[in-house]
MIDOSE-1310 file (N, C-alpha, C; in nm, 2 decimals, decimal comma, always signed):
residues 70
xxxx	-3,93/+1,00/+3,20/-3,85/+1,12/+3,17/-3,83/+1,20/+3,30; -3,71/+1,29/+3,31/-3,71/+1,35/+3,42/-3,65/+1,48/+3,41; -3,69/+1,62/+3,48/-3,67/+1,74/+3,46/-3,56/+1,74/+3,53; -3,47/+1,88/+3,49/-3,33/+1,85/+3,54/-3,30/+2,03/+3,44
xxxx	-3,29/+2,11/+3,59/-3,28/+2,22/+3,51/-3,35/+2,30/+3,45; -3,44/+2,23/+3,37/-3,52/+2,30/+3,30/-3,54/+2,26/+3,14; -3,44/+2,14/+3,16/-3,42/+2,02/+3,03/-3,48/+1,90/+3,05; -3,54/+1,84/+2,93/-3,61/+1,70/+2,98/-3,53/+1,58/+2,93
xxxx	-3,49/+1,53/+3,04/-3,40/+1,37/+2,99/-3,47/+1,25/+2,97; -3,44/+1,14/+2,92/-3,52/+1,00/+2,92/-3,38/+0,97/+2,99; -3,51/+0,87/+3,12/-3,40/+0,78/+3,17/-3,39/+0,66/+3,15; -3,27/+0,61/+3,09/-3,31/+0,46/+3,03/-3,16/+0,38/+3,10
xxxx	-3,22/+0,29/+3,23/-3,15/+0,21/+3,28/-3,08/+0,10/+3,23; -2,99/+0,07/+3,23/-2,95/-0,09/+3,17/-2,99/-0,19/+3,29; -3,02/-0,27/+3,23/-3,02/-0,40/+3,36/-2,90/-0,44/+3,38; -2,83/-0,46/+3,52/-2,73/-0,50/+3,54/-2,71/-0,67/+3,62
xxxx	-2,56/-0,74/+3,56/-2,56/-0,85/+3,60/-2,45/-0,84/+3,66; -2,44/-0,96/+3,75/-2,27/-0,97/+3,79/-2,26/-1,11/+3,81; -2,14/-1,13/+3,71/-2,05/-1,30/+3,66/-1,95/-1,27/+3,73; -1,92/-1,43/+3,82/-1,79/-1,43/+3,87/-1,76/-1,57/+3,79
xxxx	-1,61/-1,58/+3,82/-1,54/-1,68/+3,73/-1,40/-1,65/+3,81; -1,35/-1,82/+3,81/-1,19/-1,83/+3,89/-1,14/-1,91/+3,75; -1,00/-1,86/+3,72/-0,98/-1,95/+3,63/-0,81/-1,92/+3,69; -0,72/-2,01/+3,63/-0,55/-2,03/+3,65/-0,51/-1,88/+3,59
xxxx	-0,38/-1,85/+3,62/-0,32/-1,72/+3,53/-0,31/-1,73/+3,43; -0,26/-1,86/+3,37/-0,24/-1,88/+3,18/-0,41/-1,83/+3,12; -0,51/-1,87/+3,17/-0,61/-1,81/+3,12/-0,67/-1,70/+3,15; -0,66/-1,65/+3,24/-0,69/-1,50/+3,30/-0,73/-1,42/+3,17
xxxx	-0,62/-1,41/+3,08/-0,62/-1,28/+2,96/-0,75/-1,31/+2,86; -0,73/-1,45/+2,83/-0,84/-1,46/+2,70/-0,98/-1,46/+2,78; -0,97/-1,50/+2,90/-1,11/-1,46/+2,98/-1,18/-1,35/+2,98; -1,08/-1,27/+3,02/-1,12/-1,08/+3,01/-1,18/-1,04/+2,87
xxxx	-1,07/-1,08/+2,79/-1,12/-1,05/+2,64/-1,25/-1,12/+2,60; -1,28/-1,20/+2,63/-1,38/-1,28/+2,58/-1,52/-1,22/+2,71; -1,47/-1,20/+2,77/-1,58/-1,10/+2,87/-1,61/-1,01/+2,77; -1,52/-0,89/+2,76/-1,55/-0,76/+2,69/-1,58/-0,79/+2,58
xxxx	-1,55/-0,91/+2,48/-1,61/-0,91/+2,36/-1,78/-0,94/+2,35; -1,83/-1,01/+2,45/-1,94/-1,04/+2,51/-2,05/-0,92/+2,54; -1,98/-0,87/+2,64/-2,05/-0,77/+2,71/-2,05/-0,63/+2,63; -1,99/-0,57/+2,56/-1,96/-0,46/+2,49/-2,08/-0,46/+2,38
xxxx	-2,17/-0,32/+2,38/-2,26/-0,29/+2,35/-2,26/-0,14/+2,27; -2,13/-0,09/+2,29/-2,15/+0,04/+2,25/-2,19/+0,15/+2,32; -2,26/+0,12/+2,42/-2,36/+0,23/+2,54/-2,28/+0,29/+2,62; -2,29/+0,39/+2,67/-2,21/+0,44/+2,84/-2,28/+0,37/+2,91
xxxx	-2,20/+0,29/+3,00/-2,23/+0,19/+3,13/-2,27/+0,08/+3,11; -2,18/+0,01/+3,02/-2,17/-0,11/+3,01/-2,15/-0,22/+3,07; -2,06/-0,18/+3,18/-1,99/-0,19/+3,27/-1,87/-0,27/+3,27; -1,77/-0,35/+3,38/-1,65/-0,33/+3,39/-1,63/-0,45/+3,42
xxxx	-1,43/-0,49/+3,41/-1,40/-0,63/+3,49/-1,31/-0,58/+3,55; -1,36/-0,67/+3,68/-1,20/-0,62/+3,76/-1,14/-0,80/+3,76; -1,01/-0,75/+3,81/-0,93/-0,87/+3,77/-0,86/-0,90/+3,93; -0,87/-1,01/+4,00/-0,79/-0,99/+4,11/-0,73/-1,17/+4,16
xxxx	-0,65/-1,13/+4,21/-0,56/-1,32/+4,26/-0,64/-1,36/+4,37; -0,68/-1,50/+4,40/-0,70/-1,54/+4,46/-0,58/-1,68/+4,54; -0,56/-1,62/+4,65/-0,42/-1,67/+4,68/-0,40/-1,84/+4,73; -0,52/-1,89/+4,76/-0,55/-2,03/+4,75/-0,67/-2,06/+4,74
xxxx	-0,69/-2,20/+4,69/-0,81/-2,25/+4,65/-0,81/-2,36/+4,71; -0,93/-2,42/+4,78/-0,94/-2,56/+4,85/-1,05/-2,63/+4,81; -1,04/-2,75/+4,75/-1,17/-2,78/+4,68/-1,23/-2,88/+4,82; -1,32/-2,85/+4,88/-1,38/-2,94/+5,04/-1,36/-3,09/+5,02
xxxx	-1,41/-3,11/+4,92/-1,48/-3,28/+4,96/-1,34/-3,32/+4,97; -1,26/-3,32/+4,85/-1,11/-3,38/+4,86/-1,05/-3,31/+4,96; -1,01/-3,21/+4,92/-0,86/-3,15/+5,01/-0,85/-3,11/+4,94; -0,84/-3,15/+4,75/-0,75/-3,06/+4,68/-0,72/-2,94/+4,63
xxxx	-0,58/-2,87/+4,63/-0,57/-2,72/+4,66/-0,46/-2,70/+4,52; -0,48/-2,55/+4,49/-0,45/-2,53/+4,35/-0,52/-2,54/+4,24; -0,45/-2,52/+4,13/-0,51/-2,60/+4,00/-0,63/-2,75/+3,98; -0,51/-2,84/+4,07/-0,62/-2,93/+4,08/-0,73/-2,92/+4,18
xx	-0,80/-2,77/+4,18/-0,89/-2,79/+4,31/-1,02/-2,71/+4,16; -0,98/-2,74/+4,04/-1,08/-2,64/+3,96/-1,20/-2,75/+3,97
């Protein structure tokens, strides 16, 4: 617990993770949704997805770039 004021709070941390994931744009949307259906608990600070482009992909061993580089 912690004083604050002159009020006593409980502090109750969530444990936090962080998932990354690359997927094509046709799946981008059910991804997010299927995140937040996942992760959604009801609590303040649940926390968040950010969504961002990754403007090329090179898979090493091949060469292959794009889609075919998943």
């Amino acid at each position: 617990t912690e004083l604050y004021r002159g009020a006593e709070y409980i502090v109750d941390f969530l444990p936090k993770i962080n998932v990354e994931t690359a997927v094509t744009d046709e799946l981008a949307e059910r991804v997010v949704e299927a995140i937040v259906q996942a992760a959604s608990t009801g609590k303040i600070g649940y926390g968040k997805v950010y969504v961002r482009k990754h403007e090329k992909v090179v898979r090493i061993p091949t060469g292959e770039t794009g889609a075919q580089a998943r």
